[in-house]
mmCIF entry with sequence, helices, sheets and N, C-alpha, C, O atoms, coordinates in Angstrom:
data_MODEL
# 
_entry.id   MODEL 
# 
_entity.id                         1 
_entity.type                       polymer 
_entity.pdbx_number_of_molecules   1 
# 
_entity_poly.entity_id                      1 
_entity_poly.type                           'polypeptide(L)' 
_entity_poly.nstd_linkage                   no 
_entity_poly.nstd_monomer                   no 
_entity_poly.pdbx_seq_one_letter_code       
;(UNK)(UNK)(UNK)(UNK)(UNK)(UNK)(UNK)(UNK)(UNK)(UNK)(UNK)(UNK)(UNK)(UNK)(UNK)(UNK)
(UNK)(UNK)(UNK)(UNK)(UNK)(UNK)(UNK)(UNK)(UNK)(UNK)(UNK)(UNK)(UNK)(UNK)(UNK)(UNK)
(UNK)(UNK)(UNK)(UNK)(UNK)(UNK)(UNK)(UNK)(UNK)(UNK)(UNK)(UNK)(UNK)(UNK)(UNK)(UNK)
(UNK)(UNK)(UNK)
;
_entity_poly.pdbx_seq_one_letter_code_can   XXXXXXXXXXXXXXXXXXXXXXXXXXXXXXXXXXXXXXXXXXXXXXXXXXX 
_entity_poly.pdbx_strand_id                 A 
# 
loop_
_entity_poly_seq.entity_id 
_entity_poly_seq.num 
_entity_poly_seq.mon_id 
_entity_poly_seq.hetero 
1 1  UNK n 
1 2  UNK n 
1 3  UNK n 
1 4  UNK n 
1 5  UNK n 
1 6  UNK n 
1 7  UNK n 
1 8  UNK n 
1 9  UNK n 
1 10 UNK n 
1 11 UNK n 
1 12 UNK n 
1 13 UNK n 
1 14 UNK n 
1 15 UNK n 
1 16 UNK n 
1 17 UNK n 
1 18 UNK n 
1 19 UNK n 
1 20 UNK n 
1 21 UNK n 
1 22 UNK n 
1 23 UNK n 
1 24 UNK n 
1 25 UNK n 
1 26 UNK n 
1 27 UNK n 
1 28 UNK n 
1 29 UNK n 
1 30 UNK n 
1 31 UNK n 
1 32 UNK n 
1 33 UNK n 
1 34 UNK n 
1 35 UNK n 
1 36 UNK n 
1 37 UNK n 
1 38 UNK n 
1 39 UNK n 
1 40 UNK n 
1 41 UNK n 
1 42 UNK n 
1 43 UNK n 
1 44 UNK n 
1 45 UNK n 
1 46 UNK n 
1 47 UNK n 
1 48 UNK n 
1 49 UNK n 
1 50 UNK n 
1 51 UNK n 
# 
_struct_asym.id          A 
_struct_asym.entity_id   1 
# 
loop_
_struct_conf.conf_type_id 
_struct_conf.id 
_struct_conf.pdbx_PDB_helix_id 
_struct_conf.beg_label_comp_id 
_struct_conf.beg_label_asym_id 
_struct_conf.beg_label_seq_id 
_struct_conf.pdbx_beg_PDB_ins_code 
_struct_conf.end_label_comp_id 
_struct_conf.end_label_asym_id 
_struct_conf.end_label_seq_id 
_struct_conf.pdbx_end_PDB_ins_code 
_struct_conf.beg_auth_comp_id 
_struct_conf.beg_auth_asym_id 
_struct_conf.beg_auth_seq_id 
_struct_conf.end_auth_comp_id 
_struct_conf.end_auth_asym_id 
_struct_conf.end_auth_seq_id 
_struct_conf.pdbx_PDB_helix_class 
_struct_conf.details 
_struct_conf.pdbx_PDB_helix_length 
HELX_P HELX_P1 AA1 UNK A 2  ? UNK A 6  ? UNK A 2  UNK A 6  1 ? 5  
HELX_P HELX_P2 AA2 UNK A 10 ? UNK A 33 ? UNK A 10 UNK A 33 1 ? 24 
HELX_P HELX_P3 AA3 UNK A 34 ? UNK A 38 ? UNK A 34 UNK A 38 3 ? 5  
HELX_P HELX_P4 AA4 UNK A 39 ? UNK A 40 ? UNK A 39 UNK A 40 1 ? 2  
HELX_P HELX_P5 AA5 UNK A 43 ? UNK A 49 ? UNK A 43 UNK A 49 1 ? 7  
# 
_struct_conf_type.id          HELX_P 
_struct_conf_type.criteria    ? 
_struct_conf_type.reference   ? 
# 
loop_
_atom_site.group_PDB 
_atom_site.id 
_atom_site.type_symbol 
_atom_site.label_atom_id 
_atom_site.label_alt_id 
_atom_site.label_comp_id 
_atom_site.label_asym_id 
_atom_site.label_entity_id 
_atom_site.label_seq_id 
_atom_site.pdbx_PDB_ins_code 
_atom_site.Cartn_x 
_atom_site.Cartn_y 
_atom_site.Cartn_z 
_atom_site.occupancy 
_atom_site.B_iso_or_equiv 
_atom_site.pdbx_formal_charge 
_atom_site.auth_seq_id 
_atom_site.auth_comp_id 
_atom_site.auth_asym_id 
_atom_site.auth_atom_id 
_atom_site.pdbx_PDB_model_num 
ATOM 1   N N  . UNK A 1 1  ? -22.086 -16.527 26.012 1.00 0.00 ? 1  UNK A N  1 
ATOM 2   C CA . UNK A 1 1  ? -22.544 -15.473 25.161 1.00 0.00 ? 1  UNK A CA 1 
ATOM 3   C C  . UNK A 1 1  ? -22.122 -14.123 25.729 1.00 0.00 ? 1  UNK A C  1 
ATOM 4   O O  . UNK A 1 1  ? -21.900 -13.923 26.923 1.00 0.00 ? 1  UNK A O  1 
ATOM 5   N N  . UNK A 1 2  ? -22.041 -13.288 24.836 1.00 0.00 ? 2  UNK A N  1 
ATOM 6   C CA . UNK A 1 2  ? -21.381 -11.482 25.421 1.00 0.00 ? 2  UNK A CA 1 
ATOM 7   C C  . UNK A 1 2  ? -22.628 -10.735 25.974 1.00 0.00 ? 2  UNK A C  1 
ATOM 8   O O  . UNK A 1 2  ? -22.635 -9.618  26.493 1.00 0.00 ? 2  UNK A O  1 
ATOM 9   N N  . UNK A 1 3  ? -23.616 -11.516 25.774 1.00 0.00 ? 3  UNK A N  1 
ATOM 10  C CA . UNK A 1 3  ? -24.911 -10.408 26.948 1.00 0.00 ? 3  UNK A CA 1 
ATOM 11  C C  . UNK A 1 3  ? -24.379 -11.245 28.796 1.00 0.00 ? 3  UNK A C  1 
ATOM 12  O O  . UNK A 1 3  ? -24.163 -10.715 29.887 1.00 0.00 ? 3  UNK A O  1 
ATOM 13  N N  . UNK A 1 4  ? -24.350 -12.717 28.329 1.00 0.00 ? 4  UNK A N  1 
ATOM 14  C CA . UNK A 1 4  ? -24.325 -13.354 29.659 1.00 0.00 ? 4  UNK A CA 1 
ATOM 15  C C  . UNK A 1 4  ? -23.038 -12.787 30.337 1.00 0.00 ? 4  UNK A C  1 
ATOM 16  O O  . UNK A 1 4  ? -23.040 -12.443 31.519 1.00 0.00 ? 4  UNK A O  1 
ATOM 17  N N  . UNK A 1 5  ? -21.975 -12.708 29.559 1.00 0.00 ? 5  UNK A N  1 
ATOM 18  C CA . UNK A 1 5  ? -20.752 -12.211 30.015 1.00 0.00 ? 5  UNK A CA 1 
ATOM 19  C C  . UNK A 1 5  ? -20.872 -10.767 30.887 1.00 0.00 ? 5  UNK A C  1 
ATOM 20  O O  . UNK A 1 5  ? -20.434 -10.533 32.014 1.00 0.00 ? 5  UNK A O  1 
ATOM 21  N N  . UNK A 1 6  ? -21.671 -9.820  29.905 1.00 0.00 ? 6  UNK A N  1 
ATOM 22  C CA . UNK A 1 6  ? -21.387 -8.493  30.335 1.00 0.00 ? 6  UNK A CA 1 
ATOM 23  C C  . UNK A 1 6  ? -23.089 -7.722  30.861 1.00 0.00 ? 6  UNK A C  1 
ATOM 24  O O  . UNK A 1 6  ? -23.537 -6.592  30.672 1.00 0.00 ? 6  UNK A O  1 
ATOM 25  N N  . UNK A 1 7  ? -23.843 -9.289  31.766 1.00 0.00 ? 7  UNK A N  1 
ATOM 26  C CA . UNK A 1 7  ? -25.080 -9.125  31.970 1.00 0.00 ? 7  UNK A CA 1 
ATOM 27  C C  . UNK A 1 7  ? -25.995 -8.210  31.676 1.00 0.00 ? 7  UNK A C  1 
ATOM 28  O O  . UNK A 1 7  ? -26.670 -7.615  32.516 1.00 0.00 ? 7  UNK A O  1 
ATOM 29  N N  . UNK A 1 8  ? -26.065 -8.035  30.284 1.00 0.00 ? 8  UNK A N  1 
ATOM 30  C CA . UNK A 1 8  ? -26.805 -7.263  29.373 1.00 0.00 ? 8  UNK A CA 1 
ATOM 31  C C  . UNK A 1 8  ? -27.958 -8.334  28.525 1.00 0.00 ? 8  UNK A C  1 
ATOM 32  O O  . UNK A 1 8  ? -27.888 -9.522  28.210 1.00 0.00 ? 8  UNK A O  1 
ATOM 33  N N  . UNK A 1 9  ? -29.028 -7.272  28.339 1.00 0.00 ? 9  UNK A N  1 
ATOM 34  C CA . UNK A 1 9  ? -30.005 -8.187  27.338 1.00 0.00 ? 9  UNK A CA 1 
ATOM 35  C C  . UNK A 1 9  ? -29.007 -8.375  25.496 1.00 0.00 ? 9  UNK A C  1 
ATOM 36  O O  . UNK A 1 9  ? -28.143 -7.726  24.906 1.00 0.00 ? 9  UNK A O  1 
ATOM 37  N N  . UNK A 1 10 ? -29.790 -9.612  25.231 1.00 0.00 ? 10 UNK A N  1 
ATOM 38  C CA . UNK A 1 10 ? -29.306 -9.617  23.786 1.00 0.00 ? 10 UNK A CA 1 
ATOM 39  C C  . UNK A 1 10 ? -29.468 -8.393  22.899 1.00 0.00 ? 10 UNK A C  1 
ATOM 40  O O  . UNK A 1 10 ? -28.697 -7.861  22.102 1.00 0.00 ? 10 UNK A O  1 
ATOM 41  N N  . UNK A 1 11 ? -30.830 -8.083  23.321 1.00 0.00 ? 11 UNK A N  1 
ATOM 42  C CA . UNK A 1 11 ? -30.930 -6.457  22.111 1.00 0.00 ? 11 UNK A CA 1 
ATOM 43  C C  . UNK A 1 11 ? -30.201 -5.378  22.392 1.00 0.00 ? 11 UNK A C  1 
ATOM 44  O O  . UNK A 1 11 ? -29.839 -4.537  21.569 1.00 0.00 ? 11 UNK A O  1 
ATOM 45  N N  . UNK A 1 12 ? -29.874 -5.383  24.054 1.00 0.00 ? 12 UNK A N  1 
ATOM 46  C CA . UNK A 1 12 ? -28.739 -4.191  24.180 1.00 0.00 ? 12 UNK A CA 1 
ATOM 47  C C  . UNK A 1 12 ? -27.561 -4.333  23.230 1.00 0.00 ? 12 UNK A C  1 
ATOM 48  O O  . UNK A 1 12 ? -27.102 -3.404  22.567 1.00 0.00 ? 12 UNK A O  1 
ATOM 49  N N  . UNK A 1 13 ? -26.910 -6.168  23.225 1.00 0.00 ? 13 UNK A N  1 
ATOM 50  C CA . UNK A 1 13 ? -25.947 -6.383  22.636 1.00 0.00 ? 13 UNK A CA 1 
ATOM 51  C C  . UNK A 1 13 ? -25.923 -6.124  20.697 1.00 0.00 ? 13 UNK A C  1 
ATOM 52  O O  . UNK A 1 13 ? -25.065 -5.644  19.957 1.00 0.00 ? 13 UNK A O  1 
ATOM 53  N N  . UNK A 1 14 ? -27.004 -6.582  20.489 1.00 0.00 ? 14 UNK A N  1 
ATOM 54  C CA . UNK A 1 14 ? -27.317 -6.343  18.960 1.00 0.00 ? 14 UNK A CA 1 
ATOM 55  C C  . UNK A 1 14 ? -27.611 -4.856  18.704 1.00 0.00 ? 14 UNK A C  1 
ATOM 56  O O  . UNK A 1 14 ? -27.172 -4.385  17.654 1.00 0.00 ? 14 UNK A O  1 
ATOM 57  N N  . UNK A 1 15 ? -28.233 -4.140  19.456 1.00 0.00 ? 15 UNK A N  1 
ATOM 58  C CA . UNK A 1 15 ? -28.434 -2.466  19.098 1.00 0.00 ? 15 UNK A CA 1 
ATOM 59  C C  . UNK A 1 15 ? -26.824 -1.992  19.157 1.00 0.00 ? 15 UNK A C  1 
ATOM 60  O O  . UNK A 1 15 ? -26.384 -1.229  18.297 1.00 0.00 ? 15 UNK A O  1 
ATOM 61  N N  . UNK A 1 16 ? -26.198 -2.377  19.968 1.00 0.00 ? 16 UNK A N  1 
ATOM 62  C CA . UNK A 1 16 ? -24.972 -1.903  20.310 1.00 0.00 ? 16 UNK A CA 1 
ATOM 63  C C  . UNK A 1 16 ? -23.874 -2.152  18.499 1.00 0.00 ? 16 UNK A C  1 
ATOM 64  O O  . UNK A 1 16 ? -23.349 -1.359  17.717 1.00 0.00 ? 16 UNK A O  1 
ATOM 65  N N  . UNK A 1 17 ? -24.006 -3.770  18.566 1.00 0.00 ? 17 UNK A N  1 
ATOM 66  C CA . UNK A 1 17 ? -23.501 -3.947  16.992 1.00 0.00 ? 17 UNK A CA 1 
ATOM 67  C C  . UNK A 1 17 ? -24.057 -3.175  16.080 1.00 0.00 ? 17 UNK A C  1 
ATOM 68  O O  . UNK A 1 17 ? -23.260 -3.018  15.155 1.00 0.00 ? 17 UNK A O  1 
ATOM 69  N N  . UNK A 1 18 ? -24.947 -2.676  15.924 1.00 0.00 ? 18 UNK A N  1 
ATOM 70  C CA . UNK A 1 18 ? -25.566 -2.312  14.743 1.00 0.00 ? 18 UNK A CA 1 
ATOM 71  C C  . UNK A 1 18 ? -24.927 -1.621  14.384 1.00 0.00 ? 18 UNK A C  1 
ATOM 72  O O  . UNK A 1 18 ? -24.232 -1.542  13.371 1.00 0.00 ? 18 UNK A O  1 
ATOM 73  N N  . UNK A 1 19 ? -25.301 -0.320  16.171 1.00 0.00 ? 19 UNK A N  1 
ATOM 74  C CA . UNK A 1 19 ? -24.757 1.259   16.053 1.00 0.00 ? 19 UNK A CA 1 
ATOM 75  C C  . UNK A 1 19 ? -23.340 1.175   15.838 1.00 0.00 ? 19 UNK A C  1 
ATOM 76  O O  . UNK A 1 19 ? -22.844 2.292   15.696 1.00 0.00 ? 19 UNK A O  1 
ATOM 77  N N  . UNK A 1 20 ? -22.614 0.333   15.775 1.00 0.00 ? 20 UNK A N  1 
ATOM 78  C CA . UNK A 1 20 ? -20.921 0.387   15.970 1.00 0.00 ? 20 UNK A CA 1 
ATOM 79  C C  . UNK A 1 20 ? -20.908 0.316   14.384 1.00 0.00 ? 20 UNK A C  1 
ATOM 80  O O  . UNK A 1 20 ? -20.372 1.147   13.652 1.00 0.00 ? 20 UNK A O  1 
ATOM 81  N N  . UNK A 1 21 ? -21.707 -1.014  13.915 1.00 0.00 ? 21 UNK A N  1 
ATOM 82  C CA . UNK A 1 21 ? -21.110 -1.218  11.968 1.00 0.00 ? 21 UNK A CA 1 
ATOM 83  C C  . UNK A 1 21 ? -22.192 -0.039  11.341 1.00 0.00 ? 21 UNK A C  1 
ATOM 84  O O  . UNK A 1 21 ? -21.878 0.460   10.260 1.00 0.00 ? 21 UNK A O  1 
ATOM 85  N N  . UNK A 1 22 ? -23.317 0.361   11.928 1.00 0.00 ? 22 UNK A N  1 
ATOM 86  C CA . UNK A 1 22 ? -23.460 2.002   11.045 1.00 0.00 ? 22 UNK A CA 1 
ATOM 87  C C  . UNK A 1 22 ? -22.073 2.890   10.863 1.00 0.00 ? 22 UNK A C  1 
ATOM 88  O O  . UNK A 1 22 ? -21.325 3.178   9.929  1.00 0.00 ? 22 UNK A O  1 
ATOM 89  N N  . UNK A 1 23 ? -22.142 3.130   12.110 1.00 0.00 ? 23 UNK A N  1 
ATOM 90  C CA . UNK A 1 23 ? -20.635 4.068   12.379 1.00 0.00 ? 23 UNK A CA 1 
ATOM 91  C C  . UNK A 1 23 ? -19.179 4.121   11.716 1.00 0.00 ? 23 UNK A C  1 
ATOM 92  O O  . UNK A 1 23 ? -18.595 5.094   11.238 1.00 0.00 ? 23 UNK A O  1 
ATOM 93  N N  . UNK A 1 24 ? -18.844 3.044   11.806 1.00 0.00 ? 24 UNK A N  1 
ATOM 94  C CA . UNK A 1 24 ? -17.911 2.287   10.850 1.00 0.00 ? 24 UNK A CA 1 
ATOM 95  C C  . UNK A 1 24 ? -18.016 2.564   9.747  1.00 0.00 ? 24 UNK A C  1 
ATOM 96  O O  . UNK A 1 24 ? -17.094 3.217   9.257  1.00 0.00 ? 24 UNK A O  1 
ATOM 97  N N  . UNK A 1 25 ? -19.051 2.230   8.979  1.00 0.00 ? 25 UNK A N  1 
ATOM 98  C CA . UNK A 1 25 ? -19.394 2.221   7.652  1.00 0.00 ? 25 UNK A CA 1 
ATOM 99  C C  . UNK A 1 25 ? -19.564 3.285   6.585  1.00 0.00 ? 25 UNK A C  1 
ATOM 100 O O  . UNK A 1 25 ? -19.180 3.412   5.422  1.00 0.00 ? 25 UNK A O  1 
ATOM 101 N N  . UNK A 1 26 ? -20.551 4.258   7.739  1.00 0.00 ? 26 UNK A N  1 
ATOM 102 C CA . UNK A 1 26 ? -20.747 5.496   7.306  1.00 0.00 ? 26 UNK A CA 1 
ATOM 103 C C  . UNK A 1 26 ? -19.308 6.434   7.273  1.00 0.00 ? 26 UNK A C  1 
ATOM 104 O O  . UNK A 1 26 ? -18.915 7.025   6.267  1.00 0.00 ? 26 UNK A O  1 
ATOM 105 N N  . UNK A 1 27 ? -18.656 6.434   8.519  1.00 0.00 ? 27 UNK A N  1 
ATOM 106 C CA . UNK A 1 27 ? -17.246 7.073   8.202  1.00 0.00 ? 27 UNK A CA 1 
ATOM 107 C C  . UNK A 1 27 ? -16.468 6.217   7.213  1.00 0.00 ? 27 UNK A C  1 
ATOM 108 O O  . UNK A 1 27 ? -15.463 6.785   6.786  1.00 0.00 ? 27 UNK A O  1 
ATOM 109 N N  . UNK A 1 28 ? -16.613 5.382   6.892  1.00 0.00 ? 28 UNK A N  1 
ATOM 110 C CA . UNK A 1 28 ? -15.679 4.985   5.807  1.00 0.00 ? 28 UNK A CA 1 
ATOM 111 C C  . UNK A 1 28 ? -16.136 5.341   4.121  1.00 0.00 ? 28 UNK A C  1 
ATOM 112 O O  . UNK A 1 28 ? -15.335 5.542   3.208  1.00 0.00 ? 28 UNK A O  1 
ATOM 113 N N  . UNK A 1 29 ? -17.540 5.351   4.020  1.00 0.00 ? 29 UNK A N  1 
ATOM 114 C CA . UNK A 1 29 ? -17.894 5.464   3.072  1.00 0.00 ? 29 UNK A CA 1 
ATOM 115 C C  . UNK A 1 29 ? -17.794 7.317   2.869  1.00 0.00 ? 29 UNK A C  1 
ATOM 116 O O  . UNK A 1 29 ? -17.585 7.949   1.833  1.00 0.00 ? 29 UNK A O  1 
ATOM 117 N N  . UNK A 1 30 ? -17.981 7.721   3.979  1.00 0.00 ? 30 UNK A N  1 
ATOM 118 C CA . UNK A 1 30 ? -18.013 9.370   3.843  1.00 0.00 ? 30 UNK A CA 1 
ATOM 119 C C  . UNK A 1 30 ? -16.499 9.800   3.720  1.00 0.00 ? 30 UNK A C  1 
ATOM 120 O O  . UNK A 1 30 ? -16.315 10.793  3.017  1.00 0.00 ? 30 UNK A O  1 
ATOM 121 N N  . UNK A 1 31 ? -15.366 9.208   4.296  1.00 0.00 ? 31 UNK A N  1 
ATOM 122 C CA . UNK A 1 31 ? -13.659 9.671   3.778  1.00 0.00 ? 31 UNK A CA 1 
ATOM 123 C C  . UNK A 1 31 ? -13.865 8.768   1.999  1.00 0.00 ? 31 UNK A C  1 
ATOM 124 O O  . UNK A 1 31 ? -13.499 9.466   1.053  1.00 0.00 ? 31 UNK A O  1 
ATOM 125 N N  . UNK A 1 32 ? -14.323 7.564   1.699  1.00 0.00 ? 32 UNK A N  1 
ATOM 126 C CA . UNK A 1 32 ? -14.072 7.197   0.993  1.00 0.00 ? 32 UNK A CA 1 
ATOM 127 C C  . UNK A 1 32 ? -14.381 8.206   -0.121 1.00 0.00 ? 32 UNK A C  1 
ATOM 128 O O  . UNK A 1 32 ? -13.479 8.593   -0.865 1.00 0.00 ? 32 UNK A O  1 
ATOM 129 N N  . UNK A 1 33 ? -15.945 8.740   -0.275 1.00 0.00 ? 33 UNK A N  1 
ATOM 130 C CA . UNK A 1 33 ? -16.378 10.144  -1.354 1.00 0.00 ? 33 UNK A CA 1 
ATOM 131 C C  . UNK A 1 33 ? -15.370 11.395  -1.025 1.00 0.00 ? 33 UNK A C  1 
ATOM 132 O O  . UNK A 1 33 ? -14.993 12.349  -1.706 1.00 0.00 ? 33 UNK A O  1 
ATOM 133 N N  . UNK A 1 34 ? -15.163 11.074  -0.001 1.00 0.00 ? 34 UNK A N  1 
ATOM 134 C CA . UNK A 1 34 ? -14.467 12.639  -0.307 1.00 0.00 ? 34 UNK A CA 1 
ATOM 135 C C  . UNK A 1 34 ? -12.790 12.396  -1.027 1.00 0.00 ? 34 UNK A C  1 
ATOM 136 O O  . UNK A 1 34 ? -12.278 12.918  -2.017 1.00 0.00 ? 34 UNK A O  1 
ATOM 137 N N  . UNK A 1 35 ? -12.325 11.515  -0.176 1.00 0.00 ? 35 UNK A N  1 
ATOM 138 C CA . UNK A 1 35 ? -10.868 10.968  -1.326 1.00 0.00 ? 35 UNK A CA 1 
ATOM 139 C C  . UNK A 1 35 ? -11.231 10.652  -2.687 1.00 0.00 ? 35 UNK A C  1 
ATOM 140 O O  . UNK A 1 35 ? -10.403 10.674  -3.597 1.00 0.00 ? 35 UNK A O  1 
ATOM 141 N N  . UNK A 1 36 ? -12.354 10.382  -2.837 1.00 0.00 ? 36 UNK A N  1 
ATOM 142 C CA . UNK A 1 36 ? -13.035 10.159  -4.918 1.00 0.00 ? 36 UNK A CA 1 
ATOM 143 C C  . UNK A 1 36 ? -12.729 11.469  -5.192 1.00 0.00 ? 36 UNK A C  1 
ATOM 144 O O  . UNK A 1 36 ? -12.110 11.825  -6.195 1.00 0.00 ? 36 UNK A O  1 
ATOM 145 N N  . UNK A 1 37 ? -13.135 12.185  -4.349 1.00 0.00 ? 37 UNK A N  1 
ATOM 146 C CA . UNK A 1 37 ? -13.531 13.694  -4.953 1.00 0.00 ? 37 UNK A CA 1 
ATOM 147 C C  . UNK A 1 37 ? -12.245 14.550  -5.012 1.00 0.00 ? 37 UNK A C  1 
ATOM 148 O O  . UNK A 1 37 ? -11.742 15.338  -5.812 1.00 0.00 ? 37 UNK A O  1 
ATOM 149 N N  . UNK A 1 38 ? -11.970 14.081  -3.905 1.00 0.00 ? 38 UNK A N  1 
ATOM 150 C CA . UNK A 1 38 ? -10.594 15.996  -3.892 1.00 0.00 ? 38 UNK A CA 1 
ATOM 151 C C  . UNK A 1 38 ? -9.095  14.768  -4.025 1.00 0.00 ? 38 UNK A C  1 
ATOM 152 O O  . UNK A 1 38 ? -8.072  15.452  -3.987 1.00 0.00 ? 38 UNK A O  1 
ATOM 153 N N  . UNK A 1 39 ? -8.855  13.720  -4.118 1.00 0.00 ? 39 UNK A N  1 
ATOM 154 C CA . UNK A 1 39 ? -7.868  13.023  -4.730 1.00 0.00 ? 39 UNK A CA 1 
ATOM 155 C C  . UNK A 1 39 ? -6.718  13.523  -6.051 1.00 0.00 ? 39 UNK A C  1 
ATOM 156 O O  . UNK A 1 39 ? -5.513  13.760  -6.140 1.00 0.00 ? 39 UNK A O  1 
ATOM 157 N N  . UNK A 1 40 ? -7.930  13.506  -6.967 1.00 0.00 ? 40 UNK A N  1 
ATOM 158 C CA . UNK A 1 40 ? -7.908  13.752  -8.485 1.00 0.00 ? 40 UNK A CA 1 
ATOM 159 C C  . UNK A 1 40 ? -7.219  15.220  -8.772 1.00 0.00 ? 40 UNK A C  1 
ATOM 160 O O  . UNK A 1 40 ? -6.405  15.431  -9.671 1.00 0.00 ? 40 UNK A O  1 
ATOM 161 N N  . UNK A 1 41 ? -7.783  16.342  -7.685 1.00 0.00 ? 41 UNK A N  1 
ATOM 162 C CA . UNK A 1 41 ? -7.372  17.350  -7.433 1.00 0.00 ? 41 UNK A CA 1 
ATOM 163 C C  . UNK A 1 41 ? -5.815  17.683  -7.044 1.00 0.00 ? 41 UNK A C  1 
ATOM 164 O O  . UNK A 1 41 ? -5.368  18.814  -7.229 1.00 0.00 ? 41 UNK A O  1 
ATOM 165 N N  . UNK A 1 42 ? -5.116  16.760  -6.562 1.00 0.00 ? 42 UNK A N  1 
ATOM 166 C CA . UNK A 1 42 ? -4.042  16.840  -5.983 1.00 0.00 ? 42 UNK A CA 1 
ATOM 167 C C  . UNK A 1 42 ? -3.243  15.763  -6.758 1.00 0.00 ? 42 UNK A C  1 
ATOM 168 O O  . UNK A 1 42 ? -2.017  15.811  -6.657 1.00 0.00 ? 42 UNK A O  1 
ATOM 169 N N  . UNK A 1 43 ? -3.730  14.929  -7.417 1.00 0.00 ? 43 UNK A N  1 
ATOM 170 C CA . UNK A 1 43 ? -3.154  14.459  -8.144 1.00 0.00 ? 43 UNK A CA 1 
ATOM 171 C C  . UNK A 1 43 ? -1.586  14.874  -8.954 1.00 0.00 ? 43 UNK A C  1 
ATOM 172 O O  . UNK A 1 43 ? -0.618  14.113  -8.990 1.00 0.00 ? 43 UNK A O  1 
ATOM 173 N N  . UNK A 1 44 ? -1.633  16.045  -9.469 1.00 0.00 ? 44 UNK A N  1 
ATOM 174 C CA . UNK A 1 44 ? -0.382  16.380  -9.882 1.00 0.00 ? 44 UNK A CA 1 
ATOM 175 C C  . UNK A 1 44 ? 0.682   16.371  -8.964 1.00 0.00 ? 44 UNK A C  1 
ATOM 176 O O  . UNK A 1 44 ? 1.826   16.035  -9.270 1.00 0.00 ? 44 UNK A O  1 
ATOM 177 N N  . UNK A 1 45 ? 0.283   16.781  -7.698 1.00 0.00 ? 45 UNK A N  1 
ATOM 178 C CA . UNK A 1 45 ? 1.145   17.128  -6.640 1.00 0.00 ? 45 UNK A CA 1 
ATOM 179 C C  . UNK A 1 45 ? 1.543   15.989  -5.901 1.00 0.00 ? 45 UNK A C  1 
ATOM 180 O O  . UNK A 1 45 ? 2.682   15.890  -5.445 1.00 0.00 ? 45 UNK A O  1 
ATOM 181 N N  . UNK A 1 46 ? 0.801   15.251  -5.777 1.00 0.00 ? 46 UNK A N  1 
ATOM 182 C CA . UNK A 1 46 ? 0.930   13.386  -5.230 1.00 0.00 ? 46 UNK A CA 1 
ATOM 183 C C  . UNK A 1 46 ? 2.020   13.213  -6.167 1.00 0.00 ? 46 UNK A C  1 
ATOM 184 O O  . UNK A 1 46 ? 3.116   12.902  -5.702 1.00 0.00 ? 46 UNK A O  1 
ATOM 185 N N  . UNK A 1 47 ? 1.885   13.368  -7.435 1.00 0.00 ? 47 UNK A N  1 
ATOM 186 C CA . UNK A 1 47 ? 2.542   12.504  -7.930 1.00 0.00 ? 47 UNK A CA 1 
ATOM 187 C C  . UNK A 1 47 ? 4.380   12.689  -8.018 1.00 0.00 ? 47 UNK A C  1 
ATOM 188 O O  . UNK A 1 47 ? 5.285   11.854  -8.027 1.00 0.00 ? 47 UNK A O  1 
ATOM 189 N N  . UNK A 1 48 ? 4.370   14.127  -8.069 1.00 0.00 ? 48 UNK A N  1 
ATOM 190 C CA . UNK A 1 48 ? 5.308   14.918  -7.721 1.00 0.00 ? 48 UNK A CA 1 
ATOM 191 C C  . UNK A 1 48 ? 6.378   14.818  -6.368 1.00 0.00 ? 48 UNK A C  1 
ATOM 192 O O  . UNK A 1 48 ? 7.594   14.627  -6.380 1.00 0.00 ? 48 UNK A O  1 
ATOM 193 N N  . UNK A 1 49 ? 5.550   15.002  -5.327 1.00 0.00 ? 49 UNK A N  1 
ATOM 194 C CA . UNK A 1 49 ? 6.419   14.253  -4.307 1.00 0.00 ? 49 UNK A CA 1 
ATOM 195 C C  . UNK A 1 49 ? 6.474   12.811  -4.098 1.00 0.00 ? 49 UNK A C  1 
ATOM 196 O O  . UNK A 1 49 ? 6.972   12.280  -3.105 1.00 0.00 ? 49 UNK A O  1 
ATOM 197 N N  . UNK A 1 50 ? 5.891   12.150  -5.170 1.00 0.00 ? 50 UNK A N  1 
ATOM 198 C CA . UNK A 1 50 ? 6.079   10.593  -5.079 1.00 0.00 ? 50 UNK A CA 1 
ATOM 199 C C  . UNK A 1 50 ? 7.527   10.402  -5.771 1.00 0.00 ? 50 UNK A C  1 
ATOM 200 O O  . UNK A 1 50 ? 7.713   9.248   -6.158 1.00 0.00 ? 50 UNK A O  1 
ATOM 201 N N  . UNK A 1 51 ? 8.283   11.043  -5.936 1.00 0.00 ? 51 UNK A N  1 
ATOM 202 C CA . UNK A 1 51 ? 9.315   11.047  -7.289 1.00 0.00 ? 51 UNK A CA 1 
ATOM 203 C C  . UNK A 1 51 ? 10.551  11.326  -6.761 1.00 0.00 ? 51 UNK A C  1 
ATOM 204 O O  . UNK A 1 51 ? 11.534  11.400  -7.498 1.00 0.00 ? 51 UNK A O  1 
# 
């Protein structure tokens, strides 16, 4: 097990996961609203140098 490995308690190891997939999640979901948002905005111009 990764507590026995890295002689840590299990809840160190599970607090540790948590805080990592909050983190994760929240930055992904927080670039994800903001690319919803200011995307659409630039849109003409995306599309423009896509060409």
């Amino acid at each position: 097990m990764r507590a026995e490995v890295e002689a840590r308690s299990m809840q160190d190891v599970a607090r540790e996961a948590i805080r990592e997939y909050i983190e994760h999640h929240s930055r992904s979901d927080l670039i994800d609203g903001i690319l919803d948002r200011e995307l659409p905005r630039y849109a003409e111009a995306l599309d423009r140098l896509a060409r």
